[in-house]
TORDO-66251 format. One line per field, with one value per residue (C-alpha): residue number from 1; x, y, z; residue in three letters. Coordinates in Angstrom, 2 decimals. Each point is the difference from the previous one (the first is absolute). Last residue first. Layout:
TORDO-66251
i NUM;... $
X X;... $
Y Y;... $
Z Z;... $
aa ALA;... $
//
This chain:
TORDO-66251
i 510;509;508;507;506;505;504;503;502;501;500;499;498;497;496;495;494;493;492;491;490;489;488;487;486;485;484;483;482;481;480;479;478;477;476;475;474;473;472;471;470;469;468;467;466;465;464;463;462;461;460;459;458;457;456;455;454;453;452;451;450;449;448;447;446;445;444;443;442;441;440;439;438;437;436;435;434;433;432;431;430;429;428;427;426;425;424;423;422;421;420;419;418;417;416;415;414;413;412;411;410;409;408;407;406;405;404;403;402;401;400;399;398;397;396;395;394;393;392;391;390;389;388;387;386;385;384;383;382;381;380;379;378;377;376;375;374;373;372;371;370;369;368;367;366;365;364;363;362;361;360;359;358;357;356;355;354;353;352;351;350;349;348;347;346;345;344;343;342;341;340;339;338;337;336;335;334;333;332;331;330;329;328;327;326;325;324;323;322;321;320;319;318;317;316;315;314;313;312;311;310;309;308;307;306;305;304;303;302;301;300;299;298;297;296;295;294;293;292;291;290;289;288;287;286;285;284;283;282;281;280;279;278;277;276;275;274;273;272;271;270;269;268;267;266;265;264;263;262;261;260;259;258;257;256;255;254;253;252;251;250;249;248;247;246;245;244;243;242;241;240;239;238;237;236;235;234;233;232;231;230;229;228;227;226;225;224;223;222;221;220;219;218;217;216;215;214;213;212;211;210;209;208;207;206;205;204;203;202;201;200;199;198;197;196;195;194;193;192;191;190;189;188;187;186;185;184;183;182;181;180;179;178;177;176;175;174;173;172;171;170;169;168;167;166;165;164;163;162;161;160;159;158;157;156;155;154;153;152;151;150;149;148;147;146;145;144;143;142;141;140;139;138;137;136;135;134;133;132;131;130;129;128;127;126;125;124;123;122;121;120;119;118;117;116;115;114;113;112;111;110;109;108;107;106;105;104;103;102;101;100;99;98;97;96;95;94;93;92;91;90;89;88;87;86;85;84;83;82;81;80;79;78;77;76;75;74;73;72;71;70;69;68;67;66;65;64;63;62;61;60;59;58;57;56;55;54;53;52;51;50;49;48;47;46;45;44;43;42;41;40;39;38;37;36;35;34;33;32;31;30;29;28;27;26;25;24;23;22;21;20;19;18;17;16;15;14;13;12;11;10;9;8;7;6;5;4;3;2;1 $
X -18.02;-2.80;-2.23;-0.22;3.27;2.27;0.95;2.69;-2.14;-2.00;-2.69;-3.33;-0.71;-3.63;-1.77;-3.30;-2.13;0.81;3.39;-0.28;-2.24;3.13;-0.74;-0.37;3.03;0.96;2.42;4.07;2.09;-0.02;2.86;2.43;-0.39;3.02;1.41;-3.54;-2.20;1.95;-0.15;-4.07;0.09;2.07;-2.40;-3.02;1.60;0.60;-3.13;-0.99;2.08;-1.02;-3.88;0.05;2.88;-2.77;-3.22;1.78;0.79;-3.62;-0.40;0.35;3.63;0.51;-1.74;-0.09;-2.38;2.98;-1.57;-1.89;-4.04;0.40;2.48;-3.57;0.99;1.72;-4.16;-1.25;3.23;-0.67;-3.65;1.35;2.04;-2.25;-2.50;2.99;0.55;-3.86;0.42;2.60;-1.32;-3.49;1.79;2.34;-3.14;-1.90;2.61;2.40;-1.80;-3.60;-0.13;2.85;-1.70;-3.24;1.18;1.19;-1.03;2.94;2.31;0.36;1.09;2.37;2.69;-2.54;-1.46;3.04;1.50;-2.92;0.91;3.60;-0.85;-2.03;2.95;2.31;-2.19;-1.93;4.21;0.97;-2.65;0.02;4.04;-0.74;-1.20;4.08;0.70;-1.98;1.74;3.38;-1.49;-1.38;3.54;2.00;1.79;2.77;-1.63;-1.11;3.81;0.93;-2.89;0.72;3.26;-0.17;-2.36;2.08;3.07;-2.56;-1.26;3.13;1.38;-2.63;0.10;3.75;0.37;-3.07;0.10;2.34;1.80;3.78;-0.82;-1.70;-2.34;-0.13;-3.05;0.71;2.59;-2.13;-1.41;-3.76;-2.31;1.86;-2.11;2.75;0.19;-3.97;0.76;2.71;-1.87;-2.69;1.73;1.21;-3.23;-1.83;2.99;1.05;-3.66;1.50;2.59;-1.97;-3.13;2.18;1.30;-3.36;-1.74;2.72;0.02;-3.66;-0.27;2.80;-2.32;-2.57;2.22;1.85;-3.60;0.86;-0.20;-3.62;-1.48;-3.09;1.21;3.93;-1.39;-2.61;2.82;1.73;-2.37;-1.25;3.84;-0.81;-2.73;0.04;-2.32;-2.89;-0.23;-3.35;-1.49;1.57;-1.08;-3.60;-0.01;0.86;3.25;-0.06;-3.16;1.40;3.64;-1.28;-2.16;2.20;2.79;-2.23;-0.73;3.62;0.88;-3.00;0.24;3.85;-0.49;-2.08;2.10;3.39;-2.55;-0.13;3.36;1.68;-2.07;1.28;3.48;-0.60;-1.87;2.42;3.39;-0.77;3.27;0.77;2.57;-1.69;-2.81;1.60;-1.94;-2.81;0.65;0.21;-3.71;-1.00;1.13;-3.15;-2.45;0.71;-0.11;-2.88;-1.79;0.35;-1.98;-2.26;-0.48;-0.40;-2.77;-1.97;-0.08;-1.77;-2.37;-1.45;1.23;-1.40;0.69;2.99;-2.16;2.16;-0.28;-3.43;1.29;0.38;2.91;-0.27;0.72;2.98;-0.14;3.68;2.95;-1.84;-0.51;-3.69;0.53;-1.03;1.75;3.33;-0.28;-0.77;3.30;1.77;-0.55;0.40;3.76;1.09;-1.63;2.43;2.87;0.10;-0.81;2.73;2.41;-1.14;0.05;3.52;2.26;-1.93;0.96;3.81;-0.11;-1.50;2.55;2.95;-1.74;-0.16;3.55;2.85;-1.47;-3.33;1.80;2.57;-2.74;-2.15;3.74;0.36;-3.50;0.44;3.36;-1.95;-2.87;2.88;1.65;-4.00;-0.44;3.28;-0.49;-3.63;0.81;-3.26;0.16;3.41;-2.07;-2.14;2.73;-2.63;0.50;-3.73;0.75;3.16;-1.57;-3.16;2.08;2.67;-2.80;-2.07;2.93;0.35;-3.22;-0.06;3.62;-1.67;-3.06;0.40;2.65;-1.65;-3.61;2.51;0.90;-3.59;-1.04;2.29;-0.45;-3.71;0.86;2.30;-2.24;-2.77;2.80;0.94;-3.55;-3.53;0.28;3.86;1.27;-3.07;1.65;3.94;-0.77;-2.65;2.57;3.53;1.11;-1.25;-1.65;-2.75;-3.18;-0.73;1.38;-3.05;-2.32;1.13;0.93;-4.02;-1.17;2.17;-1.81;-3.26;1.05;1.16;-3.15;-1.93;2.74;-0.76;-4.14;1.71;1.95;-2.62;-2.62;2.98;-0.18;-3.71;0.29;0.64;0.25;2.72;1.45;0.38;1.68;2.33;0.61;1.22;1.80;3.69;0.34;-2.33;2.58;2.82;-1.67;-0.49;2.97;-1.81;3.47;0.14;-2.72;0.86;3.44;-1.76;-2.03;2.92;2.19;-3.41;0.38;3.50;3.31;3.23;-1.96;1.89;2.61;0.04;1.99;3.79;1.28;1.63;3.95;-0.18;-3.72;-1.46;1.36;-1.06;2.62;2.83;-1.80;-1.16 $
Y 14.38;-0.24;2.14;-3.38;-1.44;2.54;0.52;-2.97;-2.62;0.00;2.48;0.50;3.05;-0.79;1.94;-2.72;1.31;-1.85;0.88;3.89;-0.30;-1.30;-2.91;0.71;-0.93;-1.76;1.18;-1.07;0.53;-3.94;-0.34;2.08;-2.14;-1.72;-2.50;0.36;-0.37;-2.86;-1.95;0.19;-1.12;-2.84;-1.58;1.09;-2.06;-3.15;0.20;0.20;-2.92;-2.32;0.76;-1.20;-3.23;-1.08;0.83;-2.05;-3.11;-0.31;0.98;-2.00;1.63;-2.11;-2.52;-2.70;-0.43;0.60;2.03;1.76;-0.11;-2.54;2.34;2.46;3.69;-0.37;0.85;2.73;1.93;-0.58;0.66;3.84;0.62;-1.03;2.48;2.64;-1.18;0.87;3.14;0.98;-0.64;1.71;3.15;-0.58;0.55;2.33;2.79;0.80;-2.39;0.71;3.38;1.60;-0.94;0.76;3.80;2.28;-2.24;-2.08;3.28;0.52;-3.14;-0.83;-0.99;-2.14;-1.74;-0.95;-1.11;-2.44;-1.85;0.12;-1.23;-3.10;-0.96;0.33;-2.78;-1.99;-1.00;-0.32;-2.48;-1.68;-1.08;-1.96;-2.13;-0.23;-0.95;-2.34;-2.27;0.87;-1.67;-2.94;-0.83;0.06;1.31;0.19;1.17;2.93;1.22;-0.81;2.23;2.89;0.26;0.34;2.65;2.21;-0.75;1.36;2.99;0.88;-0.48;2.69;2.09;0.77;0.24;2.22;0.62;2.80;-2.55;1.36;2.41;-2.78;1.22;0.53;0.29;-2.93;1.65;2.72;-2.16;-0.74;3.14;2.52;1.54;-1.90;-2.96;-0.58;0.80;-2.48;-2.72;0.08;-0.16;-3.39;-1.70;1.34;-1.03;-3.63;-1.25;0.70;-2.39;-2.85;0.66;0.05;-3.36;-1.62;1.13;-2.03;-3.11;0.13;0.41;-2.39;-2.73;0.82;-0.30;-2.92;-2.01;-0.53;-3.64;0.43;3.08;-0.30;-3.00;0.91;3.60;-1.21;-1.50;2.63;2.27;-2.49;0.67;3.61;-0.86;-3.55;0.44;1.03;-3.68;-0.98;3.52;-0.03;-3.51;0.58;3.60;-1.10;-0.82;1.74;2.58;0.90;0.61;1.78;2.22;0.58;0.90;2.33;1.84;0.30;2.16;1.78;1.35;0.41;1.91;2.46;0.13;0.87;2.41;1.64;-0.13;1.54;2.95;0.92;-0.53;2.16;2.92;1.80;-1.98;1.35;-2.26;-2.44;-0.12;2.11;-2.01;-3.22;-0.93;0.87;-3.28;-1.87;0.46;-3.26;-2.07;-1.21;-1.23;-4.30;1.05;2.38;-3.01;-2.79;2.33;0.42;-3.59;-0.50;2.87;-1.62;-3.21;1.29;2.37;-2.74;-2.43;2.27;3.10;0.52;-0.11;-0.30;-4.15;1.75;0.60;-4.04;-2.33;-3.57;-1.91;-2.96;-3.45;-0.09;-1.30;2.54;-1.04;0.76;1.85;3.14;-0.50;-0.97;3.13;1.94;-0.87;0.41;3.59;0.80;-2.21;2.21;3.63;-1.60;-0.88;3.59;1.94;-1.42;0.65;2.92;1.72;-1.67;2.13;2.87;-0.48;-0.01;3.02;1.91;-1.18;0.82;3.42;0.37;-0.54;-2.41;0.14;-1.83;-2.49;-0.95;-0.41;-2.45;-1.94;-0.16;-1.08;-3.14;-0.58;-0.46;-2.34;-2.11;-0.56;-1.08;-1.71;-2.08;-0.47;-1.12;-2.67;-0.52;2.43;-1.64;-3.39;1.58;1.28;-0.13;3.31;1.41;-1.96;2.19;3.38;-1.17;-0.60;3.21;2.36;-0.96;0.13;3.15;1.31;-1.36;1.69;3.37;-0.28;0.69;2.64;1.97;0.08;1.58;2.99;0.61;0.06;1.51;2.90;-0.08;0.27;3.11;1.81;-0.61;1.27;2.47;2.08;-0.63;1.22;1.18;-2.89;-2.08;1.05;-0.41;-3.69;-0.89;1.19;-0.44;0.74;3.36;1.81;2.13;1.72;-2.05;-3.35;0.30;0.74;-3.65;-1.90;1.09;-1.57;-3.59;0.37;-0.68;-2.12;-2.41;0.16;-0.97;-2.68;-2.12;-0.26;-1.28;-3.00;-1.13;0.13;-2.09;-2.15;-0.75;-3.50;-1.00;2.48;-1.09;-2.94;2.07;2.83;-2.45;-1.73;3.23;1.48;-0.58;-0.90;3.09;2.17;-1.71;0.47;4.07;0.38;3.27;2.26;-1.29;1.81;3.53;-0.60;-0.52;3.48;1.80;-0.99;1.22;3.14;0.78;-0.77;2.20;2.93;1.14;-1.90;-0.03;2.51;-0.10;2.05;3.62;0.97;0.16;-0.27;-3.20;-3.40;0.55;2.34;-2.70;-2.36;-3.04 $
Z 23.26;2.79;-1.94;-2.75;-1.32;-2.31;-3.54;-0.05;0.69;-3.07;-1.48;-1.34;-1.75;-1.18;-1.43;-0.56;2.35;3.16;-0.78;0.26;2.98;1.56;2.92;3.35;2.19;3.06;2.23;0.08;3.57;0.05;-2.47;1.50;3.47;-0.40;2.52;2.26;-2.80;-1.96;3.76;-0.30;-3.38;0.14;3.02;-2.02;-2.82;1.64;1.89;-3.53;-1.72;3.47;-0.32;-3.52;0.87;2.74;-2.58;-2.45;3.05;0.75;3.31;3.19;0.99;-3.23;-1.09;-3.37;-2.62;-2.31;-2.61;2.51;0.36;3.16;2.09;0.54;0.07;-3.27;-0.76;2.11;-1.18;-3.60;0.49;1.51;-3.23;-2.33;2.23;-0.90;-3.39;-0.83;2.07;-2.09;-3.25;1.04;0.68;-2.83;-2.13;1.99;0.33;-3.06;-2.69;1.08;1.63;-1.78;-3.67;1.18;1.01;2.18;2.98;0.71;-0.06;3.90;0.63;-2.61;2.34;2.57;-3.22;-1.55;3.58;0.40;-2.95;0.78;3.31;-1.38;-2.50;2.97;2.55;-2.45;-1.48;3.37;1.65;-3.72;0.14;3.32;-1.95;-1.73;3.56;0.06;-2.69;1.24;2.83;-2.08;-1.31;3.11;3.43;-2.62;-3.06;1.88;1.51;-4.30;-1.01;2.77;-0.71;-3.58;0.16;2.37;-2.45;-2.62;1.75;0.46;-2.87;-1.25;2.48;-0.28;-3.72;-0.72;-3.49;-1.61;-1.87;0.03;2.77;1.81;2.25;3.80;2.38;1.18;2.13;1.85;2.29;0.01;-0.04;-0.77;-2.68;-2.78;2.14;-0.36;-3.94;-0.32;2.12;-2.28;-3.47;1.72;0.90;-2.76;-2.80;1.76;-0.82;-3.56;-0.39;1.98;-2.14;-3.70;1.58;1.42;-3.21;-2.10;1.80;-0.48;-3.60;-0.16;1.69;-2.55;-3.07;1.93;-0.42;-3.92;0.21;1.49;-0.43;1.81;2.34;0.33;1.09;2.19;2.46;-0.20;0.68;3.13;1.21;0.56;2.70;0.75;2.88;-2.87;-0.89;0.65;-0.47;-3.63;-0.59;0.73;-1.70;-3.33;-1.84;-2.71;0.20;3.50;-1.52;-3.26;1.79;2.54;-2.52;-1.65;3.18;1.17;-2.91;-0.92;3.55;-0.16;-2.63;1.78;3.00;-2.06;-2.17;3.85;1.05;-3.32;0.02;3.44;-1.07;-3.07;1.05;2.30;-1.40;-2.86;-1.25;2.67;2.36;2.52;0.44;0.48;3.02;-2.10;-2.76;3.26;0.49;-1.53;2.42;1.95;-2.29;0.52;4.05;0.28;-1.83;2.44;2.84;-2.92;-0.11;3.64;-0.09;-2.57;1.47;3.24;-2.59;-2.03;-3.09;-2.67;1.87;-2.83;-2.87;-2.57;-0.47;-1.00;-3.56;-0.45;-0.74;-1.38;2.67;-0.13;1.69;-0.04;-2.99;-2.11;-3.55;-0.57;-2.72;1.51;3.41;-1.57;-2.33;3.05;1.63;-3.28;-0.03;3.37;0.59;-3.26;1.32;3.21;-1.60;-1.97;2.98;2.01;-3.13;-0.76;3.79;0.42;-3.11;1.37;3.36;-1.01;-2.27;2.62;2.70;-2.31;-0.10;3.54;0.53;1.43;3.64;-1.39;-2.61;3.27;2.40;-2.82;0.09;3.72;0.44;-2.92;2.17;3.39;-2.21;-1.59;3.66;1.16;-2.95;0.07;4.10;-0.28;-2.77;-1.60;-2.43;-0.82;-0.38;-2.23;-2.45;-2.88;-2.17;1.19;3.77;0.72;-0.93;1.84;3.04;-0.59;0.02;2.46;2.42;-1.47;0.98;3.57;0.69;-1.95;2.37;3.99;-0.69;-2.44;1.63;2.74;-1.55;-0.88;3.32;1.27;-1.98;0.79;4.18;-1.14;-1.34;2.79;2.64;-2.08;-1.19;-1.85;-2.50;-1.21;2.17;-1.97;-3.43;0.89;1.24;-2.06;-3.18;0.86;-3.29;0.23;-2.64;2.58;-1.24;-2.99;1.33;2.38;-2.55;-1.59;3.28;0.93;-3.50;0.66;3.50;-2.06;-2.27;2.85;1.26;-2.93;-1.12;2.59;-1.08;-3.62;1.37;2.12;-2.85;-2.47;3.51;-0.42;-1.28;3.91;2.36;2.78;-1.47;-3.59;1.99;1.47;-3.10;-2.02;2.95;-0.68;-4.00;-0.35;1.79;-1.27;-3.63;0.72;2.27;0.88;0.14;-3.51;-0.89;1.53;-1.89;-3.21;0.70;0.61;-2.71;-2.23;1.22;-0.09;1.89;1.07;-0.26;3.19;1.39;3.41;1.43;1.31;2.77;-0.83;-0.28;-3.63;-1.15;-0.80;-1.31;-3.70;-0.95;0.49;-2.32;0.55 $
aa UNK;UNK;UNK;UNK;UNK;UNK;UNK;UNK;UNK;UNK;UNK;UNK;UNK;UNK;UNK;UNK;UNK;UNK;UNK;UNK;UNK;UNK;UNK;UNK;UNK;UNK;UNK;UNK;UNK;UNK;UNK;UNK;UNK;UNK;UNK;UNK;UNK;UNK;UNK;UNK;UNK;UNK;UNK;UNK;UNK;UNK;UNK;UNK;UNK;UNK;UNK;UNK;UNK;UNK;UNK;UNK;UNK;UNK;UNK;UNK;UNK;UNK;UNK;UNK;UNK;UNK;UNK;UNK;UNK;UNK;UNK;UNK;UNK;UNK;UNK;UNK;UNK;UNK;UNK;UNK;UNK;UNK;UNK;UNK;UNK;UNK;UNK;UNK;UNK;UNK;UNK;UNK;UNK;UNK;UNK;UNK;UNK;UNK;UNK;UNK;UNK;UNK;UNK;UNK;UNK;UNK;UNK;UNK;UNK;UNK;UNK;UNK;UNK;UNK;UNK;UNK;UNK;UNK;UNK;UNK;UNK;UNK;UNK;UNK;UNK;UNK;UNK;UNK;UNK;UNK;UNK;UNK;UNK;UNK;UNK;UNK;UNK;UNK;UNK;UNK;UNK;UNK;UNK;UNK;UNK;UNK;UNK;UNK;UNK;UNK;UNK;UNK;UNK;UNK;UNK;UNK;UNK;UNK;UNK;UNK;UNK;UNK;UNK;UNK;UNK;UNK;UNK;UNK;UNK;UNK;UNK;UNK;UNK;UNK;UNK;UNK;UNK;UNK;UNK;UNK;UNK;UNK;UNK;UNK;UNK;UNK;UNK;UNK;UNK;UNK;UNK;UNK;UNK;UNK;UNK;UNK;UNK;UNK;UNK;UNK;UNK;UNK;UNK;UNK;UNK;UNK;UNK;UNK;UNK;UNK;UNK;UNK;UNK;UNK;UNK;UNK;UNK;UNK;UNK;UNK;UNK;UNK;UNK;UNK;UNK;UNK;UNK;UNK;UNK;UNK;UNK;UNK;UNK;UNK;UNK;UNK;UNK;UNK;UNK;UNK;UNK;UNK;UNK;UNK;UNK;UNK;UNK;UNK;UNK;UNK;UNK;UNK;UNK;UNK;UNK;UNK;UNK;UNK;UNK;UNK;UNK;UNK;UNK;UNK;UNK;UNK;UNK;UNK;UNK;UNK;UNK;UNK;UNK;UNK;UNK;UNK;UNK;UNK;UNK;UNK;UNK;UNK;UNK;UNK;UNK;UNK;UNK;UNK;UNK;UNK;UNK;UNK;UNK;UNK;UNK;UNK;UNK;UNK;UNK;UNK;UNK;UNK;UNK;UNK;UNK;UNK;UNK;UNK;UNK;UNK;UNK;UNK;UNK;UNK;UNK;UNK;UNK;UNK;UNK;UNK;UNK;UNK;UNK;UNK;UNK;UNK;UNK;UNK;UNK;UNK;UNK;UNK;UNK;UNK;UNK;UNK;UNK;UNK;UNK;UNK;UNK;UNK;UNK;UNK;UNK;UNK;UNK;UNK;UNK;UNK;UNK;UNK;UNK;UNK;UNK;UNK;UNK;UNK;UNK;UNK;UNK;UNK;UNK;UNK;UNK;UNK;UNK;UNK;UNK;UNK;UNK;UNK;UNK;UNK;UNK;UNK;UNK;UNK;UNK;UNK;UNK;UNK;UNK;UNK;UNK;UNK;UNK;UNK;UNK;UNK;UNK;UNK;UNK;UNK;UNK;UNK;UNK;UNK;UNK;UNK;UNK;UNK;UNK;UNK;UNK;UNK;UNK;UNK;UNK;UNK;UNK;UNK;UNK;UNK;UNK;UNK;UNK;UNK;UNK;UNK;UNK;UNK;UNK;UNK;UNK;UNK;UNK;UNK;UNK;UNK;UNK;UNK;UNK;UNK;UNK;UNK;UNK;UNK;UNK;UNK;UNK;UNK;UNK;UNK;UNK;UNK;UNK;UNK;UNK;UNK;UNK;UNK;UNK;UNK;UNK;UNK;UNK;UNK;UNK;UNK;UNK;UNK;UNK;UNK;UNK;UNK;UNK;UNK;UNK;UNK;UNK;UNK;UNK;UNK;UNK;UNK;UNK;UNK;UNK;UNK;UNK;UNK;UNK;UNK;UNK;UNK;UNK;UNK;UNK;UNK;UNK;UNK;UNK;UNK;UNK;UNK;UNK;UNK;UNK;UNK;UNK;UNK;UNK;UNK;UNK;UNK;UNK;UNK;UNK;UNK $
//
């Protein structure tokens, strides 16, 4: 890179601005999904839970998260910060809420990349037949570290190499799977299934089909195969427009995503049917596989690929929130000054980003040791955080733009009632999950701890942990906490905007 490039003389590095464009965006908003992992993951749970209905399922999750995909969008407007809930509900709704949503986020990155690359590296090893390496928990778990180190490396090395990555990945997993759709119905309209197939309906959509109880699990399931898609914000100010853009990027990421995962159902359900789906829905990821020799027979490592490939792009760019997050909380003073830094040569966030990683690692080989099914609940655990920021950024779009809701129908529905209703959605998602990692017998494991379910245990532990952090980050440095809320410029409400990043000031508190 160029000398020029690094920054001023005698000044820190910046991101790189316009390092990325639209479209970038958007496929790195997708791959944050894990798309075909994601399916791969919950298909047969949500098919245990409702039946033919889980196409219904799939489309009643998206309403919410379309809804806070609208409040990152106006939010984005005021404020171009790559730590996005984090800088937005400090601006809204002050600190100490601030800093609980950075967290947040931080940790969804450190609970999921090991589980993500362990995917990886299994279906990887099963699409070009090394089974019994698969197998071999010490060669996939050394595999999985390295996989990590290598999706840390692409991230630290440059945005752009990133880009160019994930959209090499988001057409091959959306190849194999439009491939695995396609001949999936072909089997059920010739009568070729290997299962006792169903021709599928329009009501499949109905997502009260199989009653309110079952409805609930399976949005519970859906937060989970959504949740990602805002990682094309966290890079905010490495994007071209960066005060449209971004925002723009999450919601088509949510609508595609939609047509996405409701295909797939369709094709899955109609495939195999619901009786062998609910049967099997312990299998998780590995009932994919299975379904993938079935439907596509000697050509099953198209599917498996598809896989592989959404668990790499996800574990590259699950790194991206986690680590663009840190940087900005260290920018305001908020964690130690240090990961703040950026490469010169790069100008990504060095620090936070191995960090995060090494953090990561750590926590995915300390899992694997107590064993499987723990590393198992603690990726539950995932939802408790997930309902917890997405609801407070929903709630922080309407606090900021307070006093504009009523200026017009636009304000009041997009601005105001619509993440409103998001975030109180995610918030009751967010009480059920509570209610239900209460009981040990709804965990993956089945097994106690502290008589809880072990997800709510490792929940409760990640925010004590963070309270704990919190409290001692106030007393070292108390910069941070001198910041107010805002209100929100009249300017951008109205379409003049003059949004800016971090280096124009935080709130009054600035």
């Amino acid at each position: 890179m160029a000398a020029e490039d690094a920054g001023p003389v005698g000044r820190p590095a910046e991101l790189k601005h316009n390092a990325i464009g639209f479209v970038d965006a958007l496929v790195i908003g997708l791959n944050s999904t894990s798309p075909a992992y994601s399916l791969a993951a919950v298909i047969g749970p949500i098919v245990a839970l409702v039946g033919i209905y889980a196409p219904g399922v799939m489309f009643a999750a998206f309403v919410p998260m379309l809804m806070i995909a609208s409040a990152f969008y106006y939010l984005n407007k005021v404020d171009q910060d790559c730590g996005t809930t984090f800088s937005w509900v400090t601006r809204a709704m002050g600190p100490w809420a601030g800093w609980l949503g950075g967290w947040a986020i931080a940790m969804t990155g450190v609970l999921v990349v090991g589980s993500l690359a362990d995917v990886a590296v299994t279906f990887g090893l099963l699409a070009v037949g090394l089974d019994s390496w698969a197998d071999n928990t010490f060669v996939r778990q050394l595999l999985t570290v390295l996989l990590i180190l290598a999706m840390t490396a692409v991230c630290v090395v440059g945005t752009e190499l990133s880009a160019k990555v994930q959209n090499v990945l988001i057409l091959a997993q959306v190849a194999c799977l439009l491939i695995f759709v396609a001949v999936a119905f072909y089997a059920v309209y010739s009568g070729t299934s290997k299962y006792d197939a169903v021709e599928p309906s329009l009501s499949w959509l109905n997502p009260f089909g199989a009653g309110g109880a079952a409805l609930t699990g399976g949005l519970l399931l859906g937060v989970f195969i959504y949740w990602g898609w805002e990682s094309a914000v966290n890079l905010t100010e490495e994007v071209e427009n960066s005060a449209t853009a971004p925002g723009k990027a999450g919601l088509w990421s949510t609508v595609i995503l939609l047509v996405t995962y409701v295909s797939v159902g369709f094709a899955v359900v109609a495939y195999a049917g619901p009786v062998f789906l609910a049967e099997n829905a312990d299998e998780e990821e590995f009932l994919f596989a299975q379904l993938a020799g079935d439907v596509m027979g000697g050509w099953d490592w198209v599917l498996l690929l598809a896989v592989c490939t959404s668990a790499i792009a996800s574990t590259q760019t699950t790194i991206i929130p986690a680590s663009r997050t840190a940087l900005s909380m260290a920018r305001r003073r908020a964690l130690p000054a240090h990961y703040s830094h950026i490469s010169p040569r790069f100008r990504t966030p060095d620090v936070s980003t191995w960090w995060v990683a090494g953090i990561a690692i750590a926590w995915y080989l300390v899992v694997n040791r107590i064993s499987t099914n723990a590393l198992y609940d603690s990726l539950t655990a995932l939802s408790l955080l997930i309902a917890f920021y997405y609801s407070l950024t929903g709630l922080a779009c309407v606090i900021y733009y307070r006093r504009h809701l009523f200026e017009s129908v636009h304000n009041f529905l997009l601005i105001g009632l619509g993440p409103l209703i998001g975030s109180g959605l995610l918030a009751w998602l967010l009480v059920k999950s509570v209610s239900d990692m209460a009981d040990p017998e709804n965990s993956y494991s089945g097994t106690s701890w502290f008589g809880l379910g072990p997800p709510l245990v490792i929940g409760i532990g990640i925010a004590l942990t963070g309270v704990v952090a919190m409290i001692v980050r106030r007393f070292v440095d108390p910069t941070y906490w001198r910041e107010r809320p805002g209100v929100a410029d009249p300017d951008l409400v109205h379409g003049h905007g003059h949004g800016h990043g971090h280096g124009k000031g935080h709130g009054k508190g600035s």
